[in-house]
C-alpha positions in Angstrom: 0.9 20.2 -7.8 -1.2 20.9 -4.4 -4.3 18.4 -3.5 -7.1 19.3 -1.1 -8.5 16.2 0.6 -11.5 16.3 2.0 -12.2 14.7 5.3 -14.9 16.0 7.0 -17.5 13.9 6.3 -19.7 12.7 9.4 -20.1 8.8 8.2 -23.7 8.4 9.2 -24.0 5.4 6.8 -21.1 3.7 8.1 -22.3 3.6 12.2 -21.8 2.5 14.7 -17.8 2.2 13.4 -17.8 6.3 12.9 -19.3 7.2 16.5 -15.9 6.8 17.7 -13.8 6.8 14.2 -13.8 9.2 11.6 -14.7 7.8 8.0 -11.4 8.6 6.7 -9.8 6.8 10.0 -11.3 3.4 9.4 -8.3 0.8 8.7 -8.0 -1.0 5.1 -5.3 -3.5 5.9 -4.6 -2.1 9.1 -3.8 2.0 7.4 -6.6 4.5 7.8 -7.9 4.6 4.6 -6.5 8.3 4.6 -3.1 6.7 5.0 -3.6 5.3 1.3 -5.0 8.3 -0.2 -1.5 10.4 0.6 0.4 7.4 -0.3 -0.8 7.8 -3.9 -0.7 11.9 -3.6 2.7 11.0 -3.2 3.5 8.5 -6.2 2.9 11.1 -8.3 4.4 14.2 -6.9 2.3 16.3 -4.9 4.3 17.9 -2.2 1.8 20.1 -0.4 -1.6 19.0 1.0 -4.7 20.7 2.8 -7.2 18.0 4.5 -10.3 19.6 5.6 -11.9 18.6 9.2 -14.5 18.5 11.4 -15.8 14.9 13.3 -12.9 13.6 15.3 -10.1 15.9 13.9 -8.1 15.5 16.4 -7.1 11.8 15.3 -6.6 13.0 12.2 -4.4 15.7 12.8 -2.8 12.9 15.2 -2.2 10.2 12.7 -0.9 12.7 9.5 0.9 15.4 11.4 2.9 17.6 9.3 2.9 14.8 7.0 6.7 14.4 7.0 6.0 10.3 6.7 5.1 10.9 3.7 7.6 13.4 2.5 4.5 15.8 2.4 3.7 19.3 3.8 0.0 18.7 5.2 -2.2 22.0 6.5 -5.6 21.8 8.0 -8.5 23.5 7.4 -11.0 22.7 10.5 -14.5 23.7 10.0 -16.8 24.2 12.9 -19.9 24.1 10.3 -19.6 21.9 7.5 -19.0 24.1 4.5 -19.8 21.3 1.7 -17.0 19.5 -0.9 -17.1 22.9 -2.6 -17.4 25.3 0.0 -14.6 23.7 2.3 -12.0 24.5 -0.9 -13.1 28.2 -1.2 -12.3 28.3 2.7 -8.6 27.5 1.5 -8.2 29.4 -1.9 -5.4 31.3 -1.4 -3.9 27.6 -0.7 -4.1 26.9 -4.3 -3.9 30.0 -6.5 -0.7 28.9 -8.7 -1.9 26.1 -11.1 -4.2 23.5 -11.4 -4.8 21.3 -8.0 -6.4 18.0 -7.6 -9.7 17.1 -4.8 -9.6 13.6 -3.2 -12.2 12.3 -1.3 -9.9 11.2 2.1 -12.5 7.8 2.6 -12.3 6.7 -1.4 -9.8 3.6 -1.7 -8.7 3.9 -5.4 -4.9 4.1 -7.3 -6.0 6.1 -10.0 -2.5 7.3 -11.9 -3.0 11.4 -11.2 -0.4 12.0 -13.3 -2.2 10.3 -16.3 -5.2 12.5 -15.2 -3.1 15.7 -15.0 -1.7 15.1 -18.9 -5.3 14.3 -19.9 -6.4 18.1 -18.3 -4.0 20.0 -20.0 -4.5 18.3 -23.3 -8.2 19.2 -23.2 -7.3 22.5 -21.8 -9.7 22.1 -19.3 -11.4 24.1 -17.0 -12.4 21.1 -14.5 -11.3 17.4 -14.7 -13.8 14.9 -13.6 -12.1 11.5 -13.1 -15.4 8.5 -13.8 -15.4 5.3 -13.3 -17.4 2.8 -15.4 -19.9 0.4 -12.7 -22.1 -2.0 -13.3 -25.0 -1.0 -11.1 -26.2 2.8 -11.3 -28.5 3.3 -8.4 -26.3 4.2 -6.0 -24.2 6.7 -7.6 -25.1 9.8 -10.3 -23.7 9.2 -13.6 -22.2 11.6 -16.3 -22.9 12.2 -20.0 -19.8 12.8 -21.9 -19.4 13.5 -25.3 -17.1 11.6 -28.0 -13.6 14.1 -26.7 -14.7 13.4 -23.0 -16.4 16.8 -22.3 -19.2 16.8 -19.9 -22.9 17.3 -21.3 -24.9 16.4 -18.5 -25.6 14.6 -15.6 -28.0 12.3 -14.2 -28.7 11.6 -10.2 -29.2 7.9 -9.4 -30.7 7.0 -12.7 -32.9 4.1 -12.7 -32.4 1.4 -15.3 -35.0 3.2 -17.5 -32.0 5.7 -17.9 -29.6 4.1 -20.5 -27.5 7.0 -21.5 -24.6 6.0 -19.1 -22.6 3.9 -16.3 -20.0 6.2 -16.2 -20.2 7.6 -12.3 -18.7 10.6 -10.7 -15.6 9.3 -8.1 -15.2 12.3 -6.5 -11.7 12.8 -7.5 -11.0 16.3 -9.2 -8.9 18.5 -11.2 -9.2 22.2 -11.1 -8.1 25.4 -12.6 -7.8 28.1 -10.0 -9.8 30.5 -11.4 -12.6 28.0 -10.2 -12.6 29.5 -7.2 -14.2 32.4 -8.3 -17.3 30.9 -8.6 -17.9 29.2 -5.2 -19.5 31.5 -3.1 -18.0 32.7 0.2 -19.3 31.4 3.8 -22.0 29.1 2.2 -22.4 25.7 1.9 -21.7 24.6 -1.0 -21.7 21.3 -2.8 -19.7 19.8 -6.4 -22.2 17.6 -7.2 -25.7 19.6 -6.8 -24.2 23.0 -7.5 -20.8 23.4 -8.6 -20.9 21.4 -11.7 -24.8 22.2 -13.0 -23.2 26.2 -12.6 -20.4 24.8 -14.3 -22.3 23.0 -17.4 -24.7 26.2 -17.3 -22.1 28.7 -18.1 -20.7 26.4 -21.0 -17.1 26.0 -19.4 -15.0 23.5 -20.8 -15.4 20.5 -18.1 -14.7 17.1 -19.4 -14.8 13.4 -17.8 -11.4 12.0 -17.4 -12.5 7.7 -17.8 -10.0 5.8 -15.3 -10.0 2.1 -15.5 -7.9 1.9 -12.0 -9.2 0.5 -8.5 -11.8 2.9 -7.1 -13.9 2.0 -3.8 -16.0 4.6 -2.1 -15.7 3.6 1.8 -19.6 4.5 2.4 -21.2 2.2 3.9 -20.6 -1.1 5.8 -20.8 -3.2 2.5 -18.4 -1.3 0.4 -16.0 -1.1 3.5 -16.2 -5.0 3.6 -15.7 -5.3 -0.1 -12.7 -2.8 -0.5 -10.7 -4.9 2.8 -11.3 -8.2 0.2 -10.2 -6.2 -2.7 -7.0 -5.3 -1.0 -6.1 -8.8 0.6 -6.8 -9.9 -2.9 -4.2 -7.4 -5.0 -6.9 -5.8 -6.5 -5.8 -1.7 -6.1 -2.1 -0.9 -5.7 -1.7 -0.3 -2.0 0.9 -1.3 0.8 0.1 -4.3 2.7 2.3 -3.7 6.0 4.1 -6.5 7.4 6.0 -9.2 6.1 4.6 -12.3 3.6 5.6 -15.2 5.3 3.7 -17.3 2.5 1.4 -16.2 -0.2 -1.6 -14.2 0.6 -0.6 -14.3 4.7 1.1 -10.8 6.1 2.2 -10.4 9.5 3.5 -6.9 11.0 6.5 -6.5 13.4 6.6 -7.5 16.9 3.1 -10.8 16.4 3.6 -13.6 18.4 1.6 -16.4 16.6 1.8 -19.9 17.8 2.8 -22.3 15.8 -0.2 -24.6 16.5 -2.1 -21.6 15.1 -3.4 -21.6 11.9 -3.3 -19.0 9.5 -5.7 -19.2 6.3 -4.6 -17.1 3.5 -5.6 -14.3 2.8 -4.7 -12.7 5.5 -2.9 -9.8 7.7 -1.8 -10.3 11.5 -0.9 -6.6 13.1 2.1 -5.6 15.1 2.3 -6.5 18.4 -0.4 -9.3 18.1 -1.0 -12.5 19.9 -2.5 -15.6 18.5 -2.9 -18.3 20.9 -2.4 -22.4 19.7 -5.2 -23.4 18.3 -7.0 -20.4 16.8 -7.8 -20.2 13.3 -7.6 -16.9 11.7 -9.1 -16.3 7.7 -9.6 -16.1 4.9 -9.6 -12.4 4.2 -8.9 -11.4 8.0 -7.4 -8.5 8.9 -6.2 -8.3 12.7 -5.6 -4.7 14.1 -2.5 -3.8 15.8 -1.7 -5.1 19.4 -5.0 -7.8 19.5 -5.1 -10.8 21.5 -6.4 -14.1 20.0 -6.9 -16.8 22.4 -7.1 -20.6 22.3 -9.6 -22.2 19.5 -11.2 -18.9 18.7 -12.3 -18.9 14.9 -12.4 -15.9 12.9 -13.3 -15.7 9.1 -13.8 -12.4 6.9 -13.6 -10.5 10.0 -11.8 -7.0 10.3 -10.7 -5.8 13.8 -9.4 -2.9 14.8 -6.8 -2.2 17.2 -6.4 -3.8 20.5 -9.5 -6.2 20.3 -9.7 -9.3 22.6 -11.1 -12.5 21.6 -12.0 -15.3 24.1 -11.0 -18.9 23.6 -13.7 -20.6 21.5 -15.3 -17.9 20.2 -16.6 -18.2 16.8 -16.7 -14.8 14.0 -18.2 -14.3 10.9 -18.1 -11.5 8.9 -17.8 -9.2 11.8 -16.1 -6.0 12.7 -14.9 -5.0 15.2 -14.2 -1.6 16.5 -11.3 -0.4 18.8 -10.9 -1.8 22.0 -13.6 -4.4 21.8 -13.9 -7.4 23.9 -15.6 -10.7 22.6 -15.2 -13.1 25.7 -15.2 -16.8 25.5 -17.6 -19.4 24.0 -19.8 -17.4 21.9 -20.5 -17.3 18.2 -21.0 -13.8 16.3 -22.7 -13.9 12.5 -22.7 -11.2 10.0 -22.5 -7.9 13.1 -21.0 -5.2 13.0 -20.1 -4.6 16.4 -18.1 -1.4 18.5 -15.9 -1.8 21.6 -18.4 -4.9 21.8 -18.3 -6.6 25.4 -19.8 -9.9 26.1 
């Protein structure tokens, strides 16, 4: 089976991390959150993989390569215009012409079992598999309306609570029979959600909602991308934490050089090449980007930094990240900030 992942997306909601970082690019446990999507592409057999780009693609194309880490075959699709989520998979068509393929979102954390979803398709003998996810709050995401066998009857927009008929939302995570293809116009944006599957419902094909009760984040906006590092630390969606457990809940990656007057609260996840000073108190739910320098009675708690970050002695965070780079220098105390290549 063939996936298309689509990471093109510009990540307005999620600045001023994207500015320099592409949504799909932003670490969950120290891996691009792209990283886990092809890690589960993987677990269930997909060999061959198309990723769609357009903000930053050179890091992404970077990072994934040919895919051969992975024991993948990764193509790109770059678009100078953004197409859509529909119109960037007719750009590729001829990619997936022999059989059913699959469409991941490349910034959704989730370790939905595809192969689970792929038996459910073929049972129904359908033409497109929506996999939904039950929530407990609807506003921020459209729901489906699904019949007793799972087929799709409707669908709602960010109901209010006045709308009762579901809490089933769409994740973003497809399977489709080629012949789909057909109906995506050429050279247009086009989108799933507004116009591919209302055209679908309209011309009666046989779509039906595929329920998963797996891990599913979508990495949208700051608050979600706190909550899905927490989930992760915490064992909540089957991913690989990097590094080694030294003690329950505490990971550190090869090559760290932590003092041992440091202390490390659990959980949390020191990169490679790191260097925590005597002294400094790192977590809970702290993750420590590759090559970062802690110094001497700095204090961080749920605070995610990216790669090669510098913190001064006695510097105090909270809840902040940190992008790339960024420099927090000594005796200061940051609350609740999200903060790039920050330089104080």
């Amino acid at each position: 089976m063939k996936a298309m992942v689509l990471a093109a997306g510009a990540g307005t909601r999620l600045r001023p991390l994207t500015y320099q970082t592409p949504k799909p690019m932003l670490p969950v446990v120290n891996r691009p959150v792209l990283h886990h999507v092809l890690d589960n592409l993987l677990r269930h057999g997909v060999k061959d993989v198309m990723v769609n780009l357009y903000a930053h693609a050179d890091q992404v194309r970077g990072y994934c390569g040919d895919g051969s880490r992975w024991s993948l075959r990764v193509r790109y699709s770059h678009e100078p215009k953004l197409l859509g989520t529909a119109g960037a998979i007719k750009k590729t068509g001829d990619f997936f012409s022999d059989g059913p393929f699959l469409v991941m979102s490349g910034d959704g954390l989730s370790d939905i079992d595809l192969s689970e979803m792929l038996r459910f398709h073929k049972k129904h003998k359908s033409f497109a598999t929506m996999a939904v996810k039950a929530v407990d709050c609807r506003f921020d995401y459209g729901v489906t309306l699904t019949d007793n066998s799972g087929r799709i009857k409707g669908f709602l927009e960010k109901p209010s609570w006045g709308d009762i008929f579901s809490n089933k939302v769409n994740t973003g995570i497809y399977l489709l029979e080629p012949e789909l293809l057909r109906l995506i116009p050429k050279n247009q944006i086009y989108d799933f959600g507004h116009q591919l599957w209302p055209k679908l419902l309209k011309l009666r094909k046989p779509i039906f909602a595929y329920e998963t009760k797996a891990y599913w984040c979508d990495v949208g906006n700051l608050s979600e991308y706190r909550k899905c590092q927490v989930d992760s630390l915490d064992g909540k969606v089957r991913i690989n934490i990097p590094g080694a457990q030294i003690r329950q809940g505490v990971w550190v990656e090869k090559g760290a050089s932590i003092s041992p007057k440091a202390v490390l609260r659990a959980p949390c996840l020191i990169g490679k090449g790191c260097r925590i000073e005597a002294g400094a108190k790192i977590g809970p739910y702290t993750v420590i980007g590759d090559r970062s320098r802690i110094a001497s009675q700095a204090e961080l708690k749920n605070c995610i930094l990216f790669d090669n970050v510098t913190v001064g002695g006695n510097v105090e965070l909270s809840n902040c990240i940190l992008g790339a780079n960024g420099s927090v220098k000594e005796n200061i105390a940051v609350y609740e900030a999200a903060v790039l290549n920050m330089r104080q």
